[in-house]
C-alpha positions in Angstrom: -7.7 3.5 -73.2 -4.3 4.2 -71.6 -2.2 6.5 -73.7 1.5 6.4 -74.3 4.1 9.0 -72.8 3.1 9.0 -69.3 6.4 10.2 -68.2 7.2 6.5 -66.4 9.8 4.3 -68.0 8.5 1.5 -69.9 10.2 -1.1 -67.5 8.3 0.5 -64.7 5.0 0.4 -66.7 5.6 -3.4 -67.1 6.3 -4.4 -63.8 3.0 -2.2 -62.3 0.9 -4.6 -65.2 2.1 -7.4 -63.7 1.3 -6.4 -59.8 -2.1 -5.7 -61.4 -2.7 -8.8 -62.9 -1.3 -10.5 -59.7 -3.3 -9.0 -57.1 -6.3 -7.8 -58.9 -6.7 -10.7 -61.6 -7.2 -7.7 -64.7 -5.3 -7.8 -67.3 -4.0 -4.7 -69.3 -3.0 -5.4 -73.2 -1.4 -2.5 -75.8 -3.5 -2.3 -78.1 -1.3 -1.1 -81.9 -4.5 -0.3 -83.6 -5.2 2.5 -81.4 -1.6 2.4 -80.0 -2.7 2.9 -76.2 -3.4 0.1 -73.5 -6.8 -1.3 -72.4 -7.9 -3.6 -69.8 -9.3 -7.2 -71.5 -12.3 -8.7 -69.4 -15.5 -10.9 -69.6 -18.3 -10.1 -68.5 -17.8 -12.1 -64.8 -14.3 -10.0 -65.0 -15.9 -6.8 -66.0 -18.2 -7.1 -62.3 -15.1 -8.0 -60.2 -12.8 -5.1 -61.6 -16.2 -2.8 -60.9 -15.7 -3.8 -57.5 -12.2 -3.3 -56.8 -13.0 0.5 -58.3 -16.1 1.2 -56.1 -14.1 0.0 -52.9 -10.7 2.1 -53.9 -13.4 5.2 -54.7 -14.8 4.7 -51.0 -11.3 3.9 -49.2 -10.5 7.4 -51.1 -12.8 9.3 -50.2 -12.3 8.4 -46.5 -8.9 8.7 -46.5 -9.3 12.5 -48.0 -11.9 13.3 -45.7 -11.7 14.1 -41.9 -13.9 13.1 -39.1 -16.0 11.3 -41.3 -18.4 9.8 -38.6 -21.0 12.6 -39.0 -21.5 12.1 -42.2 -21.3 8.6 -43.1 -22.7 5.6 -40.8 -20.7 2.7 -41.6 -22.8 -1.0 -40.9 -20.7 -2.6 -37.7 -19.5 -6.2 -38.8 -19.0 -9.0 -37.5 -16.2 -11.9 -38.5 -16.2 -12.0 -42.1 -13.3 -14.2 -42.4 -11.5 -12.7 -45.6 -8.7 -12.7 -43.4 -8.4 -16.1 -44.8 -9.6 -15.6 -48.7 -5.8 -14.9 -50.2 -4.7 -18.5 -48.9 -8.1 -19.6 -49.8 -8.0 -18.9 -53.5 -4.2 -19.4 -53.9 -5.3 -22.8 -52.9 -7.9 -22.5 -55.2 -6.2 -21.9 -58.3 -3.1 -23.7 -58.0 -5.2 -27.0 -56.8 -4.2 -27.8 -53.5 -6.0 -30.1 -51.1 -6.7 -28.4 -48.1 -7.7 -28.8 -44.2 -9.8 -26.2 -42.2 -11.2 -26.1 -39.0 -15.1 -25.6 -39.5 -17.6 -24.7 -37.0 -21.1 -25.3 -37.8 -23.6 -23.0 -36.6 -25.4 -25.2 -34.3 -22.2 -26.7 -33.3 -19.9 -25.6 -29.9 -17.0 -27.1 -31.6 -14.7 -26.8 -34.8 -14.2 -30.3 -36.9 -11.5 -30.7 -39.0 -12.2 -31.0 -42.9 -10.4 -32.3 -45.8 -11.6 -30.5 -48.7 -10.4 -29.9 -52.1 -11.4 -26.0 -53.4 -13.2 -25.5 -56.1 -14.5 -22.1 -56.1 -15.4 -19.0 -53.9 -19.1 -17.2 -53.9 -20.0 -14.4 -52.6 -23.9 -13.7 -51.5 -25.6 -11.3 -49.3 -22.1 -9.6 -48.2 -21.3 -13.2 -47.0 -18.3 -15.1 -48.6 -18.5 -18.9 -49.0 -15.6 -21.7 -49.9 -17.4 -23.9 -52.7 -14.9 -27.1 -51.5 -15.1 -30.9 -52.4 -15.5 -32.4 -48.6 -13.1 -35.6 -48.9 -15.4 -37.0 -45.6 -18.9 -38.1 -47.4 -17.6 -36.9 -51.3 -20.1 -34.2 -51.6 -19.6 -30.5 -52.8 -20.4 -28.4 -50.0 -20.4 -24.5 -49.4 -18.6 -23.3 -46.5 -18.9 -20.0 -44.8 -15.5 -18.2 -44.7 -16.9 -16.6 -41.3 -17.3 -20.4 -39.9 -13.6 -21.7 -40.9 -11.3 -20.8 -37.8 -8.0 -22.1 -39.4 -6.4 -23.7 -42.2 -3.7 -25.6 -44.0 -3.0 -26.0 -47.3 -1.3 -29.2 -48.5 1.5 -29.9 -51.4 -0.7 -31.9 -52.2 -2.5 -31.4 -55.8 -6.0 -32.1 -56.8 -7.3 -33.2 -60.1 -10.3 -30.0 -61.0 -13.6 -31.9 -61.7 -14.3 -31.8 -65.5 -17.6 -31.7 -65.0 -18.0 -28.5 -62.4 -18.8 -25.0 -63.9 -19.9 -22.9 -61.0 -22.5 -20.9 -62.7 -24.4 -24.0 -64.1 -23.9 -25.7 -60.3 -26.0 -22.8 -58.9 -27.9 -22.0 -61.9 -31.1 -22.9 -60.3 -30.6 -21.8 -57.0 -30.8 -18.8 -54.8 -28.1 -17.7 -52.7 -25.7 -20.7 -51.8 -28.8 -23.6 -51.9 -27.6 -25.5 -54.7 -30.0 -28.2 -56.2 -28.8 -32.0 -56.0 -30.5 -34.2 -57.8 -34.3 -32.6 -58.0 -35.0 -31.0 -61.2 -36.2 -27.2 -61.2 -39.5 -27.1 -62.1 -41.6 -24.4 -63.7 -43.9 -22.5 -61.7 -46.1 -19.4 -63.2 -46.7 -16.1 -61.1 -49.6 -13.8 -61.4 -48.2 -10.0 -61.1 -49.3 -6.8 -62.4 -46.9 -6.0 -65.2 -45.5 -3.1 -62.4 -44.5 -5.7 -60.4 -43.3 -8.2 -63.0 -40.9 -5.4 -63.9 -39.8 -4.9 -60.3 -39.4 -9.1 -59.9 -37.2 -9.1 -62.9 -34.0 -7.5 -61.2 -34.4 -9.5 -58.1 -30.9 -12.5 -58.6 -33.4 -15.5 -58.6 -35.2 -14.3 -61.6 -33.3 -13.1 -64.5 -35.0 -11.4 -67.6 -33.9 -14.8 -69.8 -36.8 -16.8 -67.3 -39.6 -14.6 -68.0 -42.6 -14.3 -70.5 -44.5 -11.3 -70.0 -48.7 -12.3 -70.7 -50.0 -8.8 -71.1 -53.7 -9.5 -71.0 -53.5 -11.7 -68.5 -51.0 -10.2 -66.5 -49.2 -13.7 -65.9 -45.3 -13.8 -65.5 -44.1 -16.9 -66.4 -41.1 -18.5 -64.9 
């Protein structure tokens, strides 16, 4: 809860909400109940704003500290593409058609894709462009680290009714989304120490298992 009287004019106040909604996504509401300001998320909201806060905390800390390379050991990367994941989810939101040059990882080439964007997915420190490929009418994941260039159109979309990105990988892991097979249900023998340990992994979420004591059995 943000209290009042923060020796800022109100207009300034306003206009920082608004770059903070803009860039960052959160929204901050006053609250006259309490009479302060607080920050309105759901739960997939809550874990993105978590994640702007631990990267500002580690940018911080490295910009306060000097000659940071003996104490920290920082993993080398290579092209992530985010360079590209502003224009990506501008074109995202406001439903523009797109066209990006793709390279495969088995291919020495880019191709040219129409796609329409749908979504973007993170997984394993990897970011992916959940897109509508206009070629063969299939929703495909593209990595952001594969796409070498893109345009986006004037031209609108219309969003598929029917798409909700957590159900379209609700029964997958990482960016393997199912098609048209069913999931099917599959029982794993564990010691309950082990159960425990399986039950944080992404794949299998507390809701999927049934914990048999005497037999030891988790069932998923």
């Amino acid at each position: 809860m943000i209290p009042m009287g923060m020796g800022i004019s109100k207009r300034t106040f306003q206009r920082d909400i608004q770059d903070i909604r803009k860039l960052f996504g959160v929204d901050i509401e006053y609250s006259a109940l309490r009479k302060g300001y607080f920050i309105r998320q759901n739960e997939n909201e809550s874990m993105n704003f978590q994640k702007v806060i631990e990267s500002f905390e580690l940018f911080d800390s490295l910009k306060l500290a000097n000659d940071v390379s003996r104490y920290i050991s920082i993993e080398k990367k290579s092209n992530t593409g985010l360079e590209n994941i502003y224009g990506l989810l501008h074109a995202t939101r406001n439903r523009f058609k797109m066209e990006v040059y793709y390279q495969k990882f088995w291919s020495d080439s880019s191709e040219l894709r129409k796609v329409e964007p749908l979504a973007l997915k993170e997984f394993k420190n990897r970011w992916y462009l959940i897109a509508f490929d206009s070629g063969d009418s299939i929703i495909k994941c593209f990595g952001l680290d594969r796409i070498s260039g893109l345009m986006i159109s004037r031209d609108k979309f219309a969003y598929p009714k029917d798409f909700d990105l957590d159900q379209h990988f609700l029964f997958s892991f990482g960016i393997i989304a199912l098609m048209d097979d069913k999931p099917k249900n599959i029982e794993l023998s564990l010691t309950p120490f082990k159960g425990n340990i399986s039950s944080h992994f992404h794949c299998i979420t507390r809701k999927k298992l049934k914990l048999i004591a005497k037999r030891n059995f988790v069932s998923h």
